[in-house]
C-alpha positions, 0 to 999 in steps of 0.5 A: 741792870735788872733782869728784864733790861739783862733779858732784853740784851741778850735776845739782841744778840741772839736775834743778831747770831741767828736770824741775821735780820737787817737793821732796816726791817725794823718792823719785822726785827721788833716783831722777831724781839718781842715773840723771842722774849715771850717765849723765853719769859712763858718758858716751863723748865724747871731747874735742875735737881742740884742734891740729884747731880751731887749724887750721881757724881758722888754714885760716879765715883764710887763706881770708878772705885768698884770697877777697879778704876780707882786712879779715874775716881780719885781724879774726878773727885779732885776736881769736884773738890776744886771746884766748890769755891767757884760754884753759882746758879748754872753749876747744876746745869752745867754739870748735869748736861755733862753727865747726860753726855758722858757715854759709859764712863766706867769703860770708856773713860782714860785718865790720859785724856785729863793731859790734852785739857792743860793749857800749853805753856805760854811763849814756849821755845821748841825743842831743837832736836839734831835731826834739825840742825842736820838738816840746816847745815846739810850733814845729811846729804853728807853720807860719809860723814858718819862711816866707821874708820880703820885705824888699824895699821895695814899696807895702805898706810902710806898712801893713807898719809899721802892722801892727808898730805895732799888734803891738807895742802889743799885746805892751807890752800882754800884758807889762804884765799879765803883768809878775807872772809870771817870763820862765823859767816853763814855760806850761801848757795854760791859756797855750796854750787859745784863747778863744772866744766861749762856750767856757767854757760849752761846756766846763762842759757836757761835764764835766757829760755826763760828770760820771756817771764819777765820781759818788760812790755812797751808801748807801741806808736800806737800807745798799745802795750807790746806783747811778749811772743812766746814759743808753742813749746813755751805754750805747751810747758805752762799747759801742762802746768796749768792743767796740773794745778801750778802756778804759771806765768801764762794763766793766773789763778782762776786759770784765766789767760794773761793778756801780755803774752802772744803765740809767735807766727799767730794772731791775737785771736787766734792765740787768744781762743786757743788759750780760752780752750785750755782756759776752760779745761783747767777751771773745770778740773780747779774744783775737783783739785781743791776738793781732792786736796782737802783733809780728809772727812770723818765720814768713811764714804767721803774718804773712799770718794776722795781717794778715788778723785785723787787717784783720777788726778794722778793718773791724768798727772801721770799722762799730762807727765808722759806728754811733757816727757816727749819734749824735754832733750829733745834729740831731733825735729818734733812738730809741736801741735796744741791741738793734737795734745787737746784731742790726746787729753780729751777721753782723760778729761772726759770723765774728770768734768763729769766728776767736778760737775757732782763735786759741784752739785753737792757744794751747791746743795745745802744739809747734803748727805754723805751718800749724795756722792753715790745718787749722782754717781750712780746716774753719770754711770748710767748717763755715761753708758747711754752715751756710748762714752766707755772710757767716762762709763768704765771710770765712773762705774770703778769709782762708784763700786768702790764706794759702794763697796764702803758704804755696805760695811754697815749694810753687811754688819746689819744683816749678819750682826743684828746691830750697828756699825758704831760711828756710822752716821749713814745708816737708814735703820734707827732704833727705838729708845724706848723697851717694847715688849718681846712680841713688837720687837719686830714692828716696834723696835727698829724703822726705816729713817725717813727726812721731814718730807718723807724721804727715806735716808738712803741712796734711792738705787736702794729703794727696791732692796731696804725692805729685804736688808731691814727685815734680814737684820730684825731676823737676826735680833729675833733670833738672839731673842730665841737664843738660836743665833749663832756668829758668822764666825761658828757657822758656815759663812755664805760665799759673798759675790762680789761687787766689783766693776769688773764682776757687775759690769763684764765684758758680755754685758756692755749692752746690758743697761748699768741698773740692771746689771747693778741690780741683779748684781746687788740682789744676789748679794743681799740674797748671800745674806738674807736668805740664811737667817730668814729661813732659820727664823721661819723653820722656827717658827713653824717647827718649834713654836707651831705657827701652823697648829696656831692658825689651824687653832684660830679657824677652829676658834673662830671661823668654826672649821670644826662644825661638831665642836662648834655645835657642842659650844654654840648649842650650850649657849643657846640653851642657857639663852632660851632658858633664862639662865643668867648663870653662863655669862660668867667668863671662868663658866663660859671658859669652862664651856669653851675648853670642853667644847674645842678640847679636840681641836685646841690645847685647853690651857691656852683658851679661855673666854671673857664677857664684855659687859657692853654687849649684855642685856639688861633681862634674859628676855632681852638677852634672846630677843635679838642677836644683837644682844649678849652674843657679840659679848662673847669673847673667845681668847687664844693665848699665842707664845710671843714669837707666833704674835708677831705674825698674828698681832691683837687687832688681827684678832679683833678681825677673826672675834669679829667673824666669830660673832658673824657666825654666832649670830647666823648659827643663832637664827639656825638653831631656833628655825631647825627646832620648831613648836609642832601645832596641834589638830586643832590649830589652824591650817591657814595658820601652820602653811603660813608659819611654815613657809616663813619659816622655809625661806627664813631657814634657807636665807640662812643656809645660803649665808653659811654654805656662801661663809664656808664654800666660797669664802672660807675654804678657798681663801684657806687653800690660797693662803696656805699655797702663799705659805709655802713661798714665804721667805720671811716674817713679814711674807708670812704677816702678810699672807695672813693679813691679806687672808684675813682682809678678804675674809671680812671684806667677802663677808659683808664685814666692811665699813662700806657694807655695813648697812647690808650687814645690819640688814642681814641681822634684821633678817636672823632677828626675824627667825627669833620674832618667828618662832616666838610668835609661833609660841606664843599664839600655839600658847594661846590656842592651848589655853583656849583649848583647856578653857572649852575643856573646863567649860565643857566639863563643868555643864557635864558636872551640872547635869550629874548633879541634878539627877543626883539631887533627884536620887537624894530626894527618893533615897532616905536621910542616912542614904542620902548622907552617906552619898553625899559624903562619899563623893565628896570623898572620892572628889577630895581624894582626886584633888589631894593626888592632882595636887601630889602631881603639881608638886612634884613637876612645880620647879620645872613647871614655874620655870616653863609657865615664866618662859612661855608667860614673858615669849606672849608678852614680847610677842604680843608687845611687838605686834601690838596685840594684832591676829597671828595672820597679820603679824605673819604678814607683816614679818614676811613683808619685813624678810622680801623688803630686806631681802631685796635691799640685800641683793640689790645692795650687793649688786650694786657694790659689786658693780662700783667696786674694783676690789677683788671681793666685788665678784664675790658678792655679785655671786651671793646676789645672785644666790640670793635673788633666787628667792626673790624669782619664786612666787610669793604666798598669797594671804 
């Protein structure tokens, strides 16, 4: 057969196991043939590493030896030897799909485990053991059989030989009639009766009460077959049978009425619906019987469940034999009543339909959970309380507490281990099989099992506690990662409140519904064992490794809290900017500048700085321009121990270097407009009142940003989170105080994605105090070169006119004179010169540097107004700041209007604040 044809064939029989489609949808079972064989023949596994396999086991059994578990290797090796002559292709797989089960061998493996894989030995005879052949020929009923005899002679001798005398005559006696009858035949139960006075007749009367069983039914005149009339007694006997799961002859298996019988005094009807009734009952408690009845599960839950319905049935069996009781010798007259014995058994049977009802449910559900049980159980309890039944609600409510009471043994080895109860498959916390670093333990390693459709694994009454049972388990881990964990059993244990019915559910409490005495309950069982370990955690974090001191650090970092440190590194920046120095972008320079500006406020080795090159300018001209460019470059790094990342992860980071670089940047704008270039007396005055009220608004939309950051934003969401703090009971308490505290920080900042046209409007603004100042520069450049020009221009027509009346003076004065003059001055003008230029040389390193500077402000200044008047480009840079001034107020204000985020008010006041520069009058150019 060839591969393909083989290949064929067996994608049938795997259609056929599977997906059971019937031959008569021929199309969709082609269809279902053709997609399995593509994907079998597109399949990319590659083969088994056969050389890998043979090493490992080889390493295997080198490592039985090593452990001292030489028996285990040498077995093991026996049967790889064993198995050479009977190798093919799919060895490899075979025994590396062995290896990827195998669990530790090493320490769990038994050599007493090799017996059970031997086959048992073919057409065997079992053993007859004594205690058989006791028990077939009766010697065990026969007590005396195996007492010690005294064959010690005393004064009871002779009655001794008279009783034998007598016995023997007896046995002479029984064998001469019995003489007929063969030694070796087997006896029968007549043998083995015992004779009694008038048992004869005593047993003629049973067979005759029961006698109805197997009555013959004949047909009436009319062709009807007769039925057999029975007694209420009679009735009553084959009820509580019935009910007890046996079998009778008045119902059939399915507990349905057998037709041939009667109730005696009564019509057919009536029996026939009195029947129907006890019918009914006993097929509602079928399920619940066969179920109790089953083998046991694996699953601990379900064998608590089905101890407690088999200890419902057996007290209700215990009922059902108190009521037969009451009619067996009977001694006198008693009024048998179906009816009242129905209305007896109804609060016993009450709570037993509600349980076959769940058993039901769970059977009709398909890939139910173990703890399915408990949901149902949980809402009959409750169902049962809001009906008023007390008998159904005090059943259901014990059965439900002890099985709960099982399914916390996981819950509680959780959260005061750290670890999983083995064998259990209930749990809803699942483990990472990946390593995460030390600092994700907490997010990373363990999580919440959810189904496919997102559904957490775990009984829905638990929803509102699974948070507080993961978090206190995670605890415990840290904690043995800090190697401050000690066992329960070496501290003192928490006193465990019970969660028994009789302590959930108290007398004083009927009224109370039952998921809120549960839940109040349960609470303060999960507070008995979370609350220890996430306290221990928290002091540790905060005393030992200094959470606190970690987020005073990062306010001083980067919220600037500290404004003097601030300053000192932010005003250092500035410089080299304003400078053109390229030196500074360095990160080991910029961390340098860095620890000596914030060495007050953080500790010098766990800072240090970096540049990302995405944000530098390509010229220092470039790099000041704007605070777009180089200043979002800056990052500013704090190195946190990895118990306090937990808390503060990276991108919580990238929010506060975001913040950071918003301050930069309006700091920035507030440096240049606090330095201005004073004019000169000969600088215009229409000039100097309109640079200096561009420069008064632009100073104060700056101000107002920074007081608005650090008054209204920074100061109170500080004090809010700091409060938070003081009530936190955990780490996730502690990580969510400070990312609530760092969420609305960015959010009242204009930091948003939302807001992020106003926030680039604002940087236009801070852009337009940089363009201020250096057209400011660059027009009192112009006019100091203008000044020095008519300086020149009015020195040189002086120099004329001394020269002509020295020409004069030549003319009278003789030639030697006249020489004489002439080189003295000439002299005296070189010597001037020679000291001039001294004094150039000396300042010429500082003077390039300036002449460059002032040289590249002039040409940026006047590339940005296209060679347009001071005034007019003043102009138009005021028009710039109202028109975004006004987009920003209006911005806010209309955000904050359509907005139900808690920082809408927040922006509506700084609209408010900054509209106040709106309402003032304008200049008038």
């Amino acid at each position: 057969m060839s591969y393909l044809s083989e290949l064929a064939a067996l994608t049938d029989e795997l259609i056929d196991a599977v997906a059971a489609v019937p031959k008569t949808q021929k199309q969709k079972l082609q269809s279902l043939r053709e997609s399995t064989v593509q994907s079998l023949l597109n399949q990319s596994f590659l083969r088994t590493n056969q050389f890998e396999v043979q090493n490992r086991l080889t390493g295997l059994v080198e490592r039985f030896r090593i452990v001292n578990r030489e028996p285990l290797g040498n077995a093991l090796e026996q049967r790889l030897d064993a198995l050479k002559p009977h190798v093919n292709d799919f060895t490899p797989e075979v025994l590396q799909f062995l290896l990827e089960l195998s669990d530790k061998p090493a320490q769990k493996s038994r050599l007493s485990d090799l017996e059970r894989l031997k086959e048992p030995e073919k057409d065997a005879v079992p053993k007859l053991t004594w205690r058989q052949i006791a028990k077939e020929d009766g010697w065990h009923q026969e007590r005396g059989l195996w007492k010690i005899l005294d064959h010690a002679p005393s004064s009871d001798e002779e009655d001794y030989y008279e009783r034998e005398h007598v016995a023997s005559d007896v046995s002479i006696a029984s064998s001469s009639t019995a003489s007929s009858v063969p030694d070796d035949a087997p006896r029968t139960a007549q043998d083995l009766a015992i004779r009694l006075p008038g048992g004869e007749e005593l047993l003629r009367r049973i067979l005759d009460s029961q006698g109805w069983r197997n009555a013959t039914h004949d047909l009436d005149p009319d062709g009807r077959q007769k039925k057999t009339p029975i007694t209420s007694l009679q009735l009553l006997r084959e009820v509580v049978f019935m009910l007890r799961g046996l079998p009778t002859s008045l119902f059939d298996l399915a507990c349905k009425p057998v037709s041939d019988y009667v109730l005696e005094g009564v019509s057919w009807q009536t029996y026939a619906a009195l029947a129907n009734t006890f019918s009914e009952c006993g097929r509602k408690l079928a399920p619940l019987r066969i179920y109790a009845s089953k083998k046991e599960k694996e699953e601990p839950l379900l064998q608590v469940f089905q101890d407690s319905l088999q200890r419902a049935l057996q007290a209700f069996d215990q009922e059902l034999t108190a009521i037969q009781g009451r009619f067996v010798a009977l001694r006198k007259d008693v009024i048998v009543s179906l009816v009242a014995m129905l209305a007896e058994l109804g609060p016993s049977l009450a709570p037993l339909y509600v349980l076959s009802g769940i058993v039901q449910q769970v059977h009709r559900e398909r890939n139910t959970k173990a703890f399915r049980y408990l949901e149902l159980l949980y809402d009959a309890v409750g169902m049962a309380q809001m009906e008023g039944s007390l008998d159904v609600y005090k059943l259901l409510g014990t059965i439900f507490l002890d099985c709960f009471q099982v399914y916390l043994k996981p819950i509680r080895f959780w959260m005061e281990e750290g670890e999983f109860l083995a064998g259990d498959r209930t749990f809803f916390i699942g483990k990472s099989s990946a390593r995460p670093q030390l600092h994700q333990i907490w997010e990373q390693q363990f999580h919440q099992l959810v189904s496919s459709e997102g559904v957490l694994n775990a009984p829905r009454f638990l929803s509102p506690a699974v948070d507080r049972i993961v978090r206190a388990g995670k605890s415990i881990v840290v904690l043995k990662h800090l190697k401050r964990y000690y066992p329960v059993a070496d501290r003192m244990k928490a006193e465990e409140p019970p969660m028994e019915f009789a302590a959930v559910c108290s007398d004083g409490t009927s009224f109370a519904p039952f998921s809120e005495l549960f839940g109040n309950a349960f609470n303060k069982w999960i507070q008995s064992k979370y609350h220890s370990a996430s306290i221990t955690l928290l002091d540790i974090l905060f005393d030992s490794y200094g959470l606190s001191r970690a987020f005073d650090a990062l306010r001083c970092l980067y919220l600037m809290s500290d404004g003097a440190t601030s300053d000192a590194f932010a005003s250092t920046i500035f410089r080299q900017l304003d400078n053109f120095n390229t030196g500074w972008n360095d990160k080991f320079t910029l961390t340098e500048i860095a620890q000596e500006a914030f060495s007050q406020c953080v500790a010098g080795h766990r800072l240090s700085a970096d540049i990302d090159q995405r944000y530098i300018a390509d010229s220092p001209a470039a790099a000041r321009a704007s605070v777009r460019n180089t200043l979002p470059a800056i990052r500013l790094i704090y190195h946190l121990p990895w118990p306090i990342q937990m808390i503060i992860s990276p991108a919580e980071v990238k929010g506060y270097q975001t913040m950071f670089v918003f301050l930069l940047q309006t700091r920035r704008a507030i440096y240049l407009l606090k330095h201005p270039l004073l004019g000169t007396t000969t600088t215009p005055a229409r000039h100097q009142s309109t640079y200096y009220l561009l420069r008064t608004k632009l100073l104060w939309f700056c101000n107002t940003m920074m007081s608005y950051l650090t008054t209204l934003v920074f100061a109170p969401n500080i004090n809010k989170m700091d409060e938070a703090l003081q009530h936190a009971l955990d780490v996730d308490d502690v990580g969510e105080v400070h990312s609530k505290f760092l969420d609305r920080i960015l959010s009242e900042s204009c930091q948003g994605k939302r807001l992020r046209p106003i926030r680039d409007c604002i940087l236009d603004i801070y852009d337009l105090a940089i363009k201020l100042e250096d057209s400011h520069q660059a027009e009192m450049a112009r006019l100091e070169e203008e000044q020095q020009e008519i300086s020149r221009l009015s020195t040189f027509s002086a120099s004329q006119q001394q020269q002509q009346q020295q020409q004069r003076r030549k003319t009278r004065a003789g030639r030697t004179a006249s020489l004489y003059s002439k080189t003295g001055l000439r002299v005296g003008l070189d010597g001037e010169e020679d000291g001039d230029d001294d004094d150039e040389g000396d300042g010429a390193a500082g003077a390039v540097k300036e002449e460059k500077w002032k040289r590249s402000i002039m040409e940026d200044a006047h590339a940005r107004g296209n060679n347009k008047s001071a005034a007019a480009v003043m102009k138009e840079m005021h028009s710039d700041f109202e028109r975004h001034l006004r987009f920003v107020a209006s911005g806010l204000r209309g955000v904050a209007r359509g907005s139900r985020e808690d920082a809408a008010a927040k922006w509506d006041l700084l609209a408010e604040m900054l509209e106040g520069g709106l309402k003032e009058a304008r200049h008038v150019f």
